[in-house]
Every structure is written in C-alpha cells, then in structure tokens.
N, C-alpha and C positions, 0 to 999 in steps of 0.2 A: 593335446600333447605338448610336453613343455619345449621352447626349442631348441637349449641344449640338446635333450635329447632326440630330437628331428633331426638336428646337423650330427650329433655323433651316428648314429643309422644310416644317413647320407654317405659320412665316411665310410664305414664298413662297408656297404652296396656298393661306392666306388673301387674300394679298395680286392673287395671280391672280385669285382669286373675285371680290372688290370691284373691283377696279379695271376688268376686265373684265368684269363680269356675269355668270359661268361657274359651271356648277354644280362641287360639289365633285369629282364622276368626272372630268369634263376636266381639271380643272385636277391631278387627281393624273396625269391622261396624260399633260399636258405635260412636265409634269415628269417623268415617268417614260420619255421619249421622247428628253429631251434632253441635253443633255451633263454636267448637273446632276450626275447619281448617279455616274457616273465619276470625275469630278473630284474630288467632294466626300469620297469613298471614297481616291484618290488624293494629292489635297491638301487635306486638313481644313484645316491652318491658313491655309492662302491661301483658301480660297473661303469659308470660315467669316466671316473680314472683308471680304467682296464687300458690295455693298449694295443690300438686299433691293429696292429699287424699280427700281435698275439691272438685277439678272438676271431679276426676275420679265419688262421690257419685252423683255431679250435674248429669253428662251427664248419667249416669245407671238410676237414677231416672227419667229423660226425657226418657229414651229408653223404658222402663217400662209403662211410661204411653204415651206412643205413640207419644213424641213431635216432 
C-alpha cells in the first residue's frame, strides 16, 4: 500500500478515535466496513484530497445507521 495512503488511513482511525471516543479496534472496523478501502484503492487521487473531518463524520454516521 502506497504511503500516502497509509498516513491518510492513519488520519481518519485517529481522527475517529478523538473525536468520537472509540477505541482503536472500532475505529479500524469502521473503516474497514466502509466504502473507504474501495474507493481509496480505486481513486487514490480523488479520495486522497477528501477531508479528513468530512469522511471520518461520513463513514461514523453510516456505521451508526447500519450502512
């Protein structure tokens, strides 16, 4: 895996953590549940410049309601 996109993954799992209170296991489930890995594997350059406070709230809100 490239390692921009290791360190922006990094981000979001930390940024899930703090902001939500979540231990680290969750916060790699989420991520690892959501539309994240596909994309980011798919479109590095477009999701690469997403912003990290925007999709960490997207993917906790789909985790949330079940998506």
């Amino acid at each position: 895996m490239d390692n921009d996109i290791k360190e922006y993954l990094m981000y979001v799992e930390n940024n899930l953590m703090k902001k939500y209170n979540i231990t680290q296991d969750l916060s790699r489930r989420i991520i690892s549940e959501s539309y994240l890995p596909d994309s980011i594997i798919k479109f590095p350059e477009e999701c690469l410049h997403e912003d990290i406070e925007t999709v960490t709230d997207i993917i906790y809100h789909d985790y949330l309601e079940g998506v």
